[in-house]
Structures are given as C-alpha cells and as structure tokens.
LUMVO-340203 format. One record per residue (C-alpha): x, y, z; residue number from 0; residue in one letter; chain. Coordinates in Angstrom, 1 decimal, padded with zeros to 4 digits. Layout:
// residues N
      c1      c2      c3  resi  resn  chain
       X       Y       Z   NUM     A      A
...
//
This chain:
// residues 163
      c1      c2      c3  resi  resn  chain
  -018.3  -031.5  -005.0     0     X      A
  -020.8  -029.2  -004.7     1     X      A
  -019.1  -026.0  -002.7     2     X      A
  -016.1  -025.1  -003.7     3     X      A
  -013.2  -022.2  -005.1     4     X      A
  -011.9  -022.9  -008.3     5     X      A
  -008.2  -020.9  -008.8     6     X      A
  -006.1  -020.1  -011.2     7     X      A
  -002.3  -018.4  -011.1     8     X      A
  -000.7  -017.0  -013.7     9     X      A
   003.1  -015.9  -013.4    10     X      A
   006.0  -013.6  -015.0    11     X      A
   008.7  -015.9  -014.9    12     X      A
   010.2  -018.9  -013.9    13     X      A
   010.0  -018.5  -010.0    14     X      A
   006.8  -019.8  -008.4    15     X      A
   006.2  -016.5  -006.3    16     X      A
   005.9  -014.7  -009.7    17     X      A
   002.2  -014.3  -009.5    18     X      A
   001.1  -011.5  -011.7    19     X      A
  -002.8  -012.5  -012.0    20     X      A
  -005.3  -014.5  -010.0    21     X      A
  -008.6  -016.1  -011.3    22     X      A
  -011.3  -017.6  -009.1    23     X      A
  -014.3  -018.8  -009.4    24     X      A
  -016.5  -019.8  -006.3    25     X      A
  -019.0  -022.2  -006.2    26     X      A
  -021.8  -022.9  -003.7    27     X      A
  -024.3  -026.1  -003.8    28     X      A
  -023.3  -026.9  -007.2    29     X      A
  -023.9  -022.8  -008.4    30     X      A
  -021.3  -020.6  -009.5    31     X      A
  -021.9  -017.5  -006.9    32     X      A
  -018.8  -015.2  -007.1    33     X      A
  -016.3  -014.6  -009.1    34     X      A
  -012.7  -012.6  -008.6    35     X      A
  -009.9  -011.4  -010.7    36     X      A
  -006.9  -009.0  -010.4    37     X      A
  -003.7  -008.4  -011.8    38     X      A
  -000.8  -008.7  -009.1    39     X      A
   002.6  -007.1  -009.1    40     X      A
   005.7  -010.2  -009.3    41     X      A
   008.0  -011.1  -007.2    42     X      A
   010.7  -011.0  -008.1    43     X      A
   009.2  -008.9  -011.1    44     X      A
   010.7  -009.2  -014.5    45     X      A
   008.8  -011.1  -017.2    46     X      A
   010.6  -014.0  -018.9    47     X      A
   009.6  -014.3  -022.4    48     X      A
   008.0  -017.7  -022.2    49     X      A
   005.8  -016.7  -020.0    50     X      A
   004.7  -013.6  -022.0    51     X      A
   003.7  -015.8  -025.0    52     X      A
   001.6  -017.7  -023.3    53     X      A
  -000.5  -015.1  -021.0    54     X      A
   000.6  -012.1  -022.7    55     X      A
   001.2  -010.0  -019.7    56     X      A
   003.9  -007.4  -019.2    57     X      A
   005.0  -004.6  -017.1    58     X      A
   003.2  -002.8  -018.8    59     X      A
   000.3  -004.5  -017.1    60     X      A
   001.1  -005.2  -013.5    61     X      A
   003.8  -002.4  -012.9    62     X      A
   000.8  -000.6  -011.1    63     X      A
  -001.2  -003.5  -009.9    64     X      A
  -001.0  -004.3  -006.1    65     X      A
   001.2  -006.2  -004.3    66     X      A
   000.3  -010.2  -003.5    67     X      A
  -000.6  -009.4  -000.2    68     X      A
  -003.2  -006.5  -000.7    69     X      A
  -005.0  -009.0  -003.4    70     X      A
  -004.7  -011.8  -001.1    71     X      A
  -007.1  -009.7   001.3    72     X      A
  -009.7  -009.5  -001.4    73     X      A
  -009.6  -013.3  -002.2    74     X      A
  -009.0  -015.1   001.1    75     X      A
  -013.1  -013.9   002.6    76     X      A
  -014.0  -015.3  -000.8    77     X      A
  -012.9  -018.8  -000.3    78     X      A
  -013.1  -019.1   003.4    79     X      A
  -013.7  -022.5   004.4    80     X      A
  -013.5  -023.9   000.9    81     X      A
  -011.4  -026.7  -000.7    82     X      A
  -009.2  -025.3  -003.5    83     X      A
  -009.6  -026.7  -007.2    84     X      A
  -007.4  -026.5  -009.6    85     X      A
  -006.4  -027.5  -012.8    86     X      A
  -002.8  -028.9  -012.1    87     X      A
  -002.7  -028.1  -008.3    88     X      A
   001.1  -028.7  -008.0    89     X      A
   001.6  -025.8  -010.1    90     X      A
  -001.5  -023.6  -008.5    91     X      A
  -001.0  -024.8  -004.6    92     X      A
   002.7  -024.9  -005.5    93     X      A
   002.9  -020.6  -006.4    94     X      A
   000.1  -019.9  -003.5    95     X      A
   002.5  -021.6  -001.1    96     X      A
   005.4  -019.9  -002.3    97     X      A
   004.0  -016.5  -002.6    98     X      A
   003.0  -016.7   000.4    99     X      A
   006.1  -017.7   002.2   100     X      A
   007.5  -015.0   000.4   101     X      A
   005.3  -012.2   002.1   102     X      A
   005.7  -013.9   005.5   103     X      A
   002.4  -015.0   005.1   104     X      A
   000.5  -017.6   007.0   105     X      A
  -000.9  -020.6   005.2   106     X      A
  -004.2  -021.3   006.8   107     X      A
  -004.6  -024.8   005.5   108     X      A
  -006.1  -024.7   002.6   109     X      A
  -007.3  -027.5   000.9   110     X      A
  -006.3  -028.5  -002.8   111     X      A
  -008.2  -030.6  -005.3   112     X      A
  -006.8  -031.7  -008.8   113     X      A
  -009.2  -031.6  -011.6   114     X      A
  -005.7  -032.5  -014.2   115     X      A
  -005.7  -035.6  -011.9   116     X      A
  -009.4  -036.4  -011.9   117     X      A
  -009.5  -036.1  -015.5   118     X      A
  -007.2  -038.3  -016.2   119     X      A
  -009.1  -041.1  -013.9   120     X      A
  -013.0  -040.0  -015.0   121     X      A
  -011.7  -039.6  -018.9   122     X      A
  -009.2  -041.7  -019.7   123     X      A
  -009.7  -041.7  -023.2   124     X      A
  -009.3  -037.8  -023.9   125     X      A
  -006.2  -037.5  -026.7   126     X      A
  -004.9  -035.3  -023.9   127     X      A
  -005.7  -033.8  -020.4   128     X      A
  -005.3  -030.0  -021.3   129     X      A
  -007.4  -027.7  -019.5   130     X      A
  -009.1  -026.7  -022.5   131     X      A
  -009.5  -030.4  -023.8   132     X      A
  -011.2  -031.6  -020.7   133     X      A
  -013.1  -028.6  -020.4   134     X      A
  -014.5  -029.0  -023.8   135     X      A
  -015.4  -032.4  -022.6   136     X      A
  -017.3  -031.7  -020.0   137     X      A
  -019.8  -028.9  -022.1   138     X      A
  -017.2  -025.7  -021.8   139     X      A
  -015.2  -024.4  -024.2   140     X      A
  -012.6  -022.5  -023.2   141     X      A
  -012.0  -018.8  -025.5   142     X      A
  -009.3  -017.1  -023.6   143     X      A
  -007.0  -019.8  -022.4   144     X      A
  -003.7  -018.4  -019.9   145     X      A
  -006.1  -015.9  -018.9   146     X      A
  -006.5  -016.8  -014.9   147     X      A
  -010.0  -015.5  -014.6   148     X      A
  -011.2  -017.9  -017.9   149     X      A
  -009.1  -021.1  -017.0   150     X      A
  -010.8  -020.6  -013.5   151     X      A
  -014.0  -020.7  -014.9   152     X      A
  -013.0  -023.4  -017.2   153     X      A
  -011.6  -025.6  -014.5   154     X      A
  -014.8  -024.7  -012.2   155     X      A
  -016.9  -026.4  -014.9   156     X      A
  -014.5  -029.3  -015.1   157     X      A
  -014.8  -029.8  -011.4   158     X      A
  -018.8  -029.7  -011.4   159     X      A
  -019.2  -032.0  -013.9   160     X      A
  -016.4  -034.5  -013.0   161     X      A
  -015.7  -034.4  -009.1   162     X      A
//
C-alpha cells in the first residue's frame, strides 16, 4: 500500500462518539507527506477514569477544543480519496462512524484497513500484536503511546512495512 491515511482516535469515555483527539498521518507513494492533529471536544463529554489513565486527557484539555464537526473539516481534504488504516479498525472506523452519526453527518465511504489484523497474519510469531510491539517490529519504536498523533505515526509505519 503505498498511498494511504493512517488514523488514530482517542476517547473520554466509554461511548464511541467520545472523540476527544485525532491523529493522522498521510501517506503518498510509499512517503509520509502530511500530518494532522487536534484535540476535539466529547460527546457526550465527561472523562471516565479509565480512559484518563491511559491517554491522560481531561477537561482540562478539550473543554475549549472544537467540536467533531469543525475538526472533521480540517481532516476530511486531507484524506480525500484515501483508504483508512488503522491499528484496530473496529475500534477507529467504529468511533468515526458513530461520531459521525452523532453530528448528522454523512459517511462518504471511507475505506478501512487493519494493520492489528495484518499483523497478526505477516507476524505471527510476535508475543503479542500491540501497537507498540508490532511497531517495534517493523523499525519504529513507539515513545508516546495513547497519544493519537504518535500511534498514527506508529501504525503508518506498520502499514508501510507490512501491507
């Protein structure tokens, strides 16, 4: 796969539409080109704690960040006419879908790829299929992992080297 959008969600709670940041990484003939990040406010927008361990986001963050829609804007000219890559795209296609049904939002048919399942056919002998163990399997180590920008990047580099 040589032209691509890797993307990565992170999200405040439990509920899929929860976006509160967006990573992605765009890739054209086999060259990462652009890159986007941004902070979103949830919905619905309280933080469960489980979530705050692992991405360390709060209120405190996002309370002032723009709504999914305004973001959206920014992102969708970025990956126009791209397949989608992510890194466990049930959960990643899974938000963007609901997030967007949310807003009212047409889904313009975006294509998902899996790089959790390729990984698991291409390296079947990994102790695990963690985003940051297959991306340090395939040359990239991963430093700031749950942060949607950095597992973008990592998962871009999975998908170059694997798909």
């Amino acid at each position: 796969m040589k032209n691509f959008a890797a993307i990565d969600f992170e999200t405040a709670n439990g509920c899929r539409t929860s976006v509160c940041s967006v990573g992605v990484v765009v890739v054209r003939d086999g060259v990462i080109t652009d890159s986007f990040y941004s902070l979103i406010r949830p919905e619905p927008n309280y933080y469960a704690w489980f979530c705050q361990e692992v991405h360390g986001l709060g209120h405190e963050d996002t309370d002032d960040a723009e709504v999914f829609p305004k973001v959206w804007a920014k992102v969708a000219p970025l990956i126009e006419g791209l397949p989608l890559v992510a890194h466990n795209k049930m959960f990643d296609e899974g938000c963007l879908r609901a997030v967007m049904e949310a807003y009212q939002m047409d889904w313009p048919d975006y294509r998902f790829h899996c790089t959790l399942q390729a990984s698991r056919r291409k390296l079947p002998n990994l102790e695990n299929h963690q985003l940051h163990t297959v991306s340090a399997a395939c040359g990239y180590i991963l430093e700031n992992h749950h942060h949607a920008l950095a597992d973008a990047e990592a998962c871009a580099a999975i998908a170059m080297k694997i798909m």
